[in-house]
C-alpha positions in Angstrom: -47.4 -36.7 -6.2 -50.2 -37.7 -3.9 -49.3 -35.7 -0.9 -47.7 -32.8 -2.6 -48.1 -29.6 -0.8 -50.3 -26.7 -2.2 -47.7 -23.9 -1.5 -44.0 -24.3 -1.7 -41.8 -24.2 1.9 -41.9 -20.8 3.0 -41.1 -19.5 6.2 -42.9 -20.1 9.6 -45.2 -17.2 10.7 -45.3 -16.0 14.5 -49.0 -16.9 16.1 -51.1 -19.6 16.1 -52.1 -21.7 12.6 -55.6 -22.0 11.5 -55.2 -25.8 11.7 -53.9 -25.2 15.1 -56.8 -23.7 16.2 -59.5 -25.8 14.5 -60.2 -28.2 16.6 -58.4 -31.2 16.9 -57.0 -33.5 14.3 -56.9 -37.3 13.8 -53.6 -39.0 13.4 -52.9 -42.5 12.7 -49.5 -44.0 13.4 -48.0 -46.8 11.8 -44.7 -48.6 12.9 -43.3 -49.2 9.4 -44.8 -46.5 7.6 -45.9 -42.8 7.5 -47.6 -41.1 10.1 -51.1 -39.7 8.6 -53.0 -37.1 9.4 -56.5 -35.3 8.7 -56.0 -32.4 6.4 -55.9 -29.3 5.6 -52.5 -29.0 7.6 -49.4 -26.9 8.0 -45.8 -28.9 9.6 -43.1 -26.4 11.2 -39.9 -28.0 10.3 -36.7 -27.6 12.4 -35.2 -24.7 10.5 -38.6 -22.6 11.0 -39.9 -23.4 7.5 -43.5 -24.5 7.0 -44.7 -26.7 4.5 -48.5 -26.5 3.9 -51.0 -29.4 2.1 -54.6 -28.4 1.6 -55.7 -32.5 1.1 -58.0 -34.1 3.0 -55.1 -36.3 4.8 -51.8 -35.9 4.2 -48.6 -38.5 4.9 -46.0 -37.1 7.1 -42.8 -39.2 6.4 -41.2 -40.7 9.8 -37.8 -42.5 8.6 -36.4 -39.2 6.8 -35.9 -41.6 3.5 -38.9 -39.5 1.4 -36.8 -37.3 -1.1 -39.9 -35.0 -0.7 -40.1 -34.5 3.1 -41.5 -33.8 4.8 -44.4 -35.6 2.7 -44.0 -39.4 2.5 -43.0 -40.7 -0.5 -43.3 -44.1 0.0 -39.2 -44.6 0.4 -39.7 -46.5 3.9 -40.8 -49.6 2.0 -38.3 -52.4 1.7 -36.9 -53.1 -1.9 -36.9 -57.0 -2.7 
């Protein structure tokens, strides 16, 4: 899968992420599809997990249809 993350979910831990304290990171909004963003990243979901991707740019899903999430798997486009 093309945005697959490197490590399985595991749980968050307390301080601040490497990615957080990079530097900043580029990310490109899209109203009908994923939100992307520059890589290598870490996302803190609402039950405290994190789900890490080492790839260069990753795509976060935004309508909660991606059966992988929180990595987009293409599930926002419309079937004809």
């Amino acid at each position: 899968m093309p945005n697959s993350p490197s490590d399985p979910v595991r749980p968050a831990r307390a301080g601040a992420s490497e990615a957080a304290s990079g530097g900043a990171r580029r990310v490109v909004m899209s109203r009908k599809g994923p939100m992307l963003v520059e890589g290598p990243v870490e996302v803190e979901l609402e039950d405290g997990s994190v789900a890490s991707s080492d790839r260069f740019q990753v795509a976060l899903c935004t309508c909660r249809r991606s059966r992988r999430y929180p990595w987009c798997d293409t599930s926002h486009r419309d079937r004809a």
